[in-house]
Every structure is written in structure tokens, then in C-alpha cells.
C-alpha positions in Angstrom: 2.3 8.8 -120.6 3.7 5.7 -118.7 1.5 6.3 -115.7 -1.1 6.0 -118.3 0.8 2.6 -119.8 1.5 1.2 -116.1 -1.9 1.4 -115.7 -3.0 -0.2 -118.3 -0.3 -3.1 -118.2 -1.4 -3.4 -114.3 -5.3 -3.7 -115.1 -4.4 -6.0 -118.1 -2.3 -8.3 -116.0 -4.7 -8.2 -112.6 -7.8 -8.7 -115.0 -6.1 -11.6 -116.5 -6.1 -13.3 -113.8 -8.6 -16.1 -112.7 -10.6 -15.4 -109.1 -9.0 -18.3 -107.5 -4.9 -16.5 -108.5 -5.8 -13.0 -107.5 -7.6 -14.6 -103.9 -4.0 -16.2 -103.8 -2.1 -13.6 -103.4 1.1 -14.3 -101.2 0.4 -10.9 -98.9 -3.1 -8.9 -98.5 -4.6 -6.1 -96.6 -7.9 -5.8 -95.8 -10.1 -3.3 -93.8 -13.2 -4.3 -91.3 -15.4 -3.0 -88.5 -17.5 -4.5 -86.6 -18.8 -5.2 -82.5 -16.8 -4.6 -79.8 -17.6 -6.2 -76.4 -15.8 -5.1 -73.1 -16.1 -7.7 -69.9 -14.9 -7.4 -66.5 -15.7 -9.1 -63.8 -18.2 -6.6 -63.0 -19.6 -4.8 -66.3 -20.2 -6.1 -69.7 -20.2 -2.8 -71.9 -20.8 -3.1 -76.4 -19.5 -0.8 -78.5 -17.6 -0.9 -81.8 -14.4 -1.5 -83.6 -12.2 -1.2 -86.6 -9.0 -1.6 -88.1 -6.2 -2.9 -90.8 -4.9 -6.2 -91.1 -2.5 -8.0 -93.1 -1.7 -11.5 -94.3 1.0 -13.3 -95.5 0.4 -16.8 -97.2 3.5 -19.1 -96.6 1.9 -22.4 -97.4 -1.0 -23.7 -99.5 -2.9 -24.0 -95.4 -0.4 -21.4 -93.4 -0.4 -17.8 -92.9 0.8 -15.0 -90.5 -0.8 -11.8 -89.7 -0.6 -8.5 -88.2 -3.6 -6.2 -87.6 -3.9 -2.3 -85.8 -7.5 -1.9 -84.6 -9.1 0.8 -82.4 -12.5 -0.2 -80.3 -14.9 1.9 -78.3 -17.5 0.5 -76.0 -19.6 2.1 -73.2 -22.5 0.7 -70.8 -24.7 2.7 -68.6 -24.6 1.5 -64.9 -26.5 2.4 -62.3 -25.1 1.3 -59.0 -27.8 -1.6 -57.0 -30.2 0.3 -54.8 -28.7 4.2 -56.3 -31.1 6.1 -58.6 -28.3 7.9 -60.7 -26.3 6.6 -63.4 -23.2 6.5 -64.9 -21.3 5.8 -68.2 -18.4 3.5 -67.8 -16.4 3.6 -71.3 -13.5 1.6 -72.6 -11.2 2.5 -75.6 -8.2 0.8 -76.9 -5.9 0.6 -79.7 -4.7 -3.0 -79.9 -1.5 -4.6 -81.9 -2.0 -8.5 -82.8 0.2 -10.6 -84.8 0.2 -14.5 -84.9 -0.6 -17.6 -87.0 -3.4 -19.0 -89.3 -4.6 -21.7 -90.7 -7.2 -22.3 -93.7 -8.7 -24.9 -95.7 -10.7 -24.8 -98.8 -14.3 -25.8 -99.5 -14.0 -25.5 -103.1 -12.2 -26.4 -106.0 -11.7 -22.8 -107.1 -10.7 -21.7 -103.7 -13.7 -19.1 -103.1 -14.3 -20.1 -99.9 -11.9 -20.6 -97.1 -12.5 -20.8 -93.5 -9.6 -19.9 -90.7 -8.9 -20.3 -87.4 -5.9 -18.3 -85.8 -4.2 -17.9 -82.5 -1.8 -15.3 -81.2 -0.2 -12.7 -79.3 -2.9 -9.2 -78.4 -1.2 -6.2 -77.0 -3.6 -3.4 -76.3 -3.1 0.5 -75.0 -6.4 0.9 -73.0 -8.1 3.4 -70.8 -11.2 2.4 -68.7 -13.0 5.0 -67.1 -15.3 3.4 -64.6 -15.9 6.2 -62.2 -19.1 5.9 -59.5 -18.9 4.9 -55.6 -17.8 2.0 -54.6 -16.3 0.9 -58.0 -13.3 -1.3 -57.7 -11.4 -0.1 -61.4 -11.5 3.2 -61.4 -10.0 5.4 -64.2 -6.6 3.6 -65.5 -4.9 3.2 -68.6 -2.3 1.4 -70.0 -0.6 -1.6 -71.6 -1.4 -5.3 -71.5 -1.2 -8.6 -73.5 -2.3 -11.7 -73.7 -3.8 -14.3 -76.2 -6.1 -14.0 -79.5 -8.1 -16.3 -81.0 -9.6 -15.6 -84.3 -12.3 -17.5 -86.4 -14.1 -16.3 -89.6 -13.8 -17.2 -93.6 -13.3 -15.8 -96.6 -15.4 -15.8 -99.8 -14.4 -14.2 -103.0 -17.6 -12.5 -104.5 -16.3 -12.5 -108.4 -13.0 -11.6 -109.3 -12.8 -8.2 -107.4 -14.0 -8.5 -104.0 -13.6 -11.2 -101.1 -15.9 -10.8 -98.0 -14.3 -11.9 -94.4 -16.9 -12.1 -91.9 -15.0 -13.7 -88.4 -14.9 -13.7 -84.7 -12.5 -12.5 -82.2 -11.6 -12.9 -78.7 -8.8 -11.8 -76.5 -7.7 -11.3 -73.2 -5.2 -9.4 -71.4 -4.3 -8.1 -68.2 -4.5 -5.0 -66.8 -3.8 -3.1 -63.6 -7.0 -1.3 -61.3 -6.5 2.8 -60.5 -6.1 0.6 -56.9 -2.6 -1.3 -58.8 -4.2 -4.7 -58.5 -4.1 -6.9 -61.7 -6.8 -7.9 -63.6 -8.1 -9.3 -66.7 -10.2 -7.6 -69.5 -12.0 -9.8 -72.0 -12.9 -8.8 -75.3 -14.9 -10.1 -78.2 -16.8 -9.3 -81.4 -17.7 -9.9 -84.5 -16.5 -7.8 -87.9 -16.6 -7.7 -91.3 -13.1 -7.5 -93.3 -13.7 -6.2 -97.2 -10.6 -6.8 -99.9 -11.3 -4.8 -102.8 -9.3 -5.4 -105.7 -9.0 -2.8 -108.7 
């Protein structure tokens, strides 16, 4: 019975509350997926990514945030004058945290872009295996910059849309040892879902 009554109370206060509070919250989470695009100096591969971020609003412009993603991408390569192919893959789980800042383009606050800049540290493995290549198969762990760009819109009193851009770099080390650096960009779309 006061499961049942915390639920009620919880859906009763939430509901109560115009777009513009609930899209205020201090802290949210939100989920997204979207393009994932891998460049070397080399090779350009596309592929996909998701993850979880969070945000904490400090300040009526200021916020921090964290997000855990995990991107795929692959390109088919075919070495100049060689007749057979071969799929070159990244993968990665990266770890970003760092700073944003938002302005509103309306008086109820249902549309805010962002621009952010931080700190990416990514687990990778890049399997680039034919003659001649210069990578190789290695894995492991870089960092280096983020920037971020995107905006949010609250669609009613539920839901808030967050379409943005990425784009990182870190750097990383050849099967050879040498250092590199692996860009990586995309767009996604971010979904907060309120009940």
C-alpha cells in the first residue's frame, strides 16, 4: 500500500509541474545513439555508437557532465593496386567528463542549445591487419580533448529531444609502439523520458 501511495504522491507532484521546472532539473540522465566516425591518417571507417550521460545544472547557463559510451566502426579497404580486401574495425568504450554551457531561446526554456569542452579517455582496439599497414592490431588507453555541440528541446511536459555533435581526439600507440592520434566524430540523438 505505500508503494501504491509513493506512487501516486510522485506522479502527482512530477505532473504538477510546469515543462519549463521538470526540463530544470538540477541533475539528468539521458540515453542516445547515434554515428560513429573513426579517422587515421590513413582510413576513415563509419560505424555506430551509444551510451549514458549525465548532467548536473550548477547555474542558470553552467553544467558538468559525465557520459560511458561504446562505438563500433569498420571500413572495407582494399590495398592500391591488390585485388583482395580487408575489414579494418575500431571499437572503444570511452569515459568523458567536462563542462557546458547553454542559453535559452525561449521564455519557457524549451529550447536550449550547448556547447561543451572536456576531457575523453577511451579503451580502444584497432584491428587493421593487411600488408604493408602501418597500425596493425593494438589496443589500449588514450585521452585527449572533447568538444560537444547539440540542443535540447522539451517536446511537452514528458520528453526532451537532444540531437548534438561530437568530436574527440586522443592518442594512441601503433602494434609498431609509435604514437598517434585517432579522431573521432558523430552525430547522436540523446532521449529524456520522464514518467
Amino acid at each position: 500500500m505505500r508503494l501504491i501511495l509513493s506512487l501516486v504522491l510522485f506522479f502527482a507532484l512530477t505532473g504538477s509541474l510546469s515543462a519549463q521546472e521538470r526540463f530544470r532539473s538540477k541533475t539528468v540522465s539521458h540515453l542516445y545513439l547515434g554515428s560513429y566516425s573513426v579517422s587515421t591518417t590513413e582510413h576513415h571507417l563509419q560505424g555506430s555508437r551509444g551510451g549514458l550521460g549525465v548532467k548536473h545544472y550548477y547555474d542558470p547557463h553552467w553544467a558538468w557532465f559525465l557520459q560511458v559510451s561504446r562505438g563500433t566502426a569498420i571500413e572495407t579497404y582494399t590495398p592500391e593496386g591488390g585485388t583482395a580486401y580487408y575489414d579494418l574495425t575500431a571499437s572503444s568504450y570511452g569515459y568523458t567528463g567536462g563542462m557546458e554551457w547553454r542559453t535559452q531561446l525561449d521564455r519557457e526554456g524549451n529550447m536550449e542549445p550547448f556547447v561543451g569542452l572536456g576531457l575523453n579517455i577511451e579503451n580502444y582496439e584497432l584491428v587493421f591487419e593487411y600488408p604493408g599497414s602501418k597500425i596493425g592490431t593494438t589496443n589500449g588507453t588514450g585521452f585527449g580533448p572533447l568538444f560537444n555541440l547539440g540542443a535540447r528541446f522539451a517536446m511537452g511536459r514528458n520528453f526532451v529531444m537532444i540531437p548534438s555533435y561530437e568530436y574527440s581526439a586522443i592518442t594512441y600507440k601503433t602494434s609498431r609502439g609509435e604514437s598517434s592520434t585517432l579522431a573521432s566524430n558523430g552525430f547522436s540523438l540523446g532521449l529524456i523520458v520522464r514518467f
